[in-house]
Residue, then its C-alpha position, 0 to 999 in steps of 0.5 A: x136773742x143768742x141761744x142759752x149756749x151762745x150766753x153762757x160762752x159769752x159770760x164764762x169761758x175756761x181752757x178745758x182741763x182735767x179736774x182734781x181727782x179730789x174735787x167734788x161733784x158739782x151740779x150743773x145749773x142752768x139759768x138764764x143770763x140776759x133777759x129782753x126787756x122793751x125800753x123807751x129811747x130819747x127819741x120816744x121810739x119803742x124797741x127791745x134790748x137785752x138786759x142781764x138776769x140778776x136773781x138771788x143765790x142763798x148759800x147752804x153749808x151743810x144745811x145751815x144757811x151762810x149767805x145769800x149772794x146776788x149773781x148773773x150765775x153763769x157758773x154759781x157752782x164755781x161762784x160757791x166753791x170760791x167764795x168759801x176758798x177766799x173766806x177761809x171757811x175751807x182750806x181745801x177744795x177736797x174738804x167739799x163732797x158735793x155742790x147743788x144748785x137749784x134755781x127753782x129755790x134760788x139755793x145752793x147746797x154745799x155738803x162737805x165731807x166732816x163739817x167746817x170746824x170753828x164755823x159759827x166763829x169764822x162767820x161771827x163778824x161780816x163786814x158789808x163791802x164797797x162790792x158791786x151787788x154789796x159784798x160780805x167779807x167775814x172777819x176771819x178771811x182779812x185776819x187770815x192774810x198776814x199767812x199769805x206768801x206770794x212768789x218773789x219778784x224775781x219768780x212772778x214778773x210781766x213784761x210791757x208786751x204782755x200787759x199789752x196784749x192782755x189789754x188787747x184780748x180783753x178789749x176785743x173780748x166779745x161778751x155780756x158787758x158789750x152786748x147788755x152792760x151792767x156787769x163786771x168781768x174778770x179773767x185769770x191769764x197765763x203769760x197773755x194767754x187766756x185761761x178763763x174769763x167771768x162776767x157777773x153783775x159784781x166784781x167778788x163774784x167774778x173773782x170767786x168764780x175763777x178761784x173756784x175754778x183753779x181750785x177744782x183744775x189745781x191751777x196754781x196763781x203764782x205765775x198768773x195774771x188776774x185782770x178785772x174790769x173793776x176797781x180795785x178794793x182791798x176785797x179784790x187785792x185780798x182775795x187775789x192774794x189769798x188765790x197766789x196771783x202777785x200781779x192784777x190788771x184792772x181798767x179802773x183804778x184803786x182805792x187807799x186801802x187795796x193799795x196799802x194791802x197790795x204793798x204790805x203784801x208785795x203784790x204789783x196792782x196796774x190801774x187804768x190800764x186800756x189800750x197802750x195806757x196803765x198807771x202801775x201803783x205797786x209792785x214795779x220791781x216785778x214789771x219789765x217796762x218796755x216804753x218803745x213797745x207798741x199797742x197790737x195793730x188793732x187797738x191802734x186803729x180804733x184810737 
């Protein structure tokens, strides 16, 4: 079985960078990822497999209890500073003085630095979503899009070679899905080179995790890619666009509602995008097509 150190390169790896000198302290909680379970197989034979550790994460925000969100946990403090950026509970990471996990209590502790006005309202409608570990959307984020502005399709654009490459690095990519399944991954690209990568066992929470982390860098979105692993909601195109990142790569496909977020917005969604294949479903005046550019060597020999 890898060590706790070879897990956690497989289920979040970042470019090393600087943190905002306004960035809070962060704890940094350590947990296990994969658990070694004895399995049964079709021939009746015994053997031990790795799965992921899925455990429960109750939010704290300056001690009132926000929600409980169900995590691999590869980096909960991320995960927690991220999910309150996309809900619009804050609208800067300086707002936060400290985040503290403790898995000996499942709980994270957010202490910010003059309390969240108007909290009891922003989370007085949650919405259950179609999240992989079902996520919660609070009313205020979704009424809150319409403010978003992203870079104009002449700013934020992708060429076919980059799709390609993206494709490429993600497929070839060494990490929890190939090793345990059941998870999701997310990663967050600059041109087609990779800046961070999350797994967790729902799509939202990888998501959280990489705003989370631009948000204590100072990374802005405006000229990156986010690719995910899962389907496109209109959670993840809400989210993405409240992170500035105009343009999304998914392996799976998109639902009615994220593709009508995704237009209302000006943001370009590629579905079904593995190996030299992708639908674009939105957005195609940001996407140089380059039809006779070819797949990387290696993809092509796998086909």
């Amino acid at each position: 079985m890898p060590s706790f150190e070879d897990e956690a390169s497989l289920a979040f790896a970042a470019l090393p960078l600087p943190r905002r000198p306004d960035a809070p302290r962060l704890s940094h909680a350590r947990g296990e990822l994969l658990r070694r379970i004895e399995i049964v197989d079709q021939h009746g034979e015994r053997r031990d497999i790795d799965i992921p550790s899925e455990r429960p994460l109750t939010v704290f925000l300056d001690k009132r209890e926000l929600v409980t969100l169900m995590t691999l946990g590869a980096s909960p403090e991320l995960l927690v500073l991220g999910y309150l950026l996309n809900q619009n509970l804050i609208a800067r990471v300086g707002e936060v003085e400290s985040i503290d996990v403790d898995w000996s209590v499942e709980a994270a502790a957010i202490k910010t630095h003059a309390g969240v006005t108007g909290l009891a309202e922003k989370t007085a409608r949650r919405v259950v979503t179609t999240g992989c570990g079902q996520g919660t959307v609070f009313g205020d984020a979704m009424a809150q899009i319409d403010a978003v502005r992203l870079p104009s399709a002449q700013a934020a654009r992708i060429d076919q070679g980059t799709l390609l490459r993206i494709l490429e690095s993600m497929r070839a990519r060494d990490n929890v899905h190939r090793q345990a399944g059941s998870v999701h991954g997310c990663a967050l690209f600059s041109g087609s080179d990779m800046l961070v990568f999350v797994e967790d066992v729902g799509r939202h929470n990888a998501i959280d995790t990489i705003a989370g982390w631009m948000a204590m860098h100072g990374v802005s979105g405006g000229d990156k890619v986010f690719y995910t692993t899962g389907r496109l909601t209109s959670e993840m195109v809400m989210k993405s666009a409240h992170m500035g990142v105009p343009i999304i790569v998914s392996r799976n496909g998109v639902t009615a509602m994220g593709h009508e977020l995704a237009v209302r917005l000006g943001m370009t969604l590629f579905g079904r995008a593995a190996n030299r294949h992708f639908l674009c479903y939105s957005g195609a005046e940001r996407f140089d097509a380059q039809p006779q550019v070819q797949e990387p060597a290696r993809a092509l020999a796998d086909e």
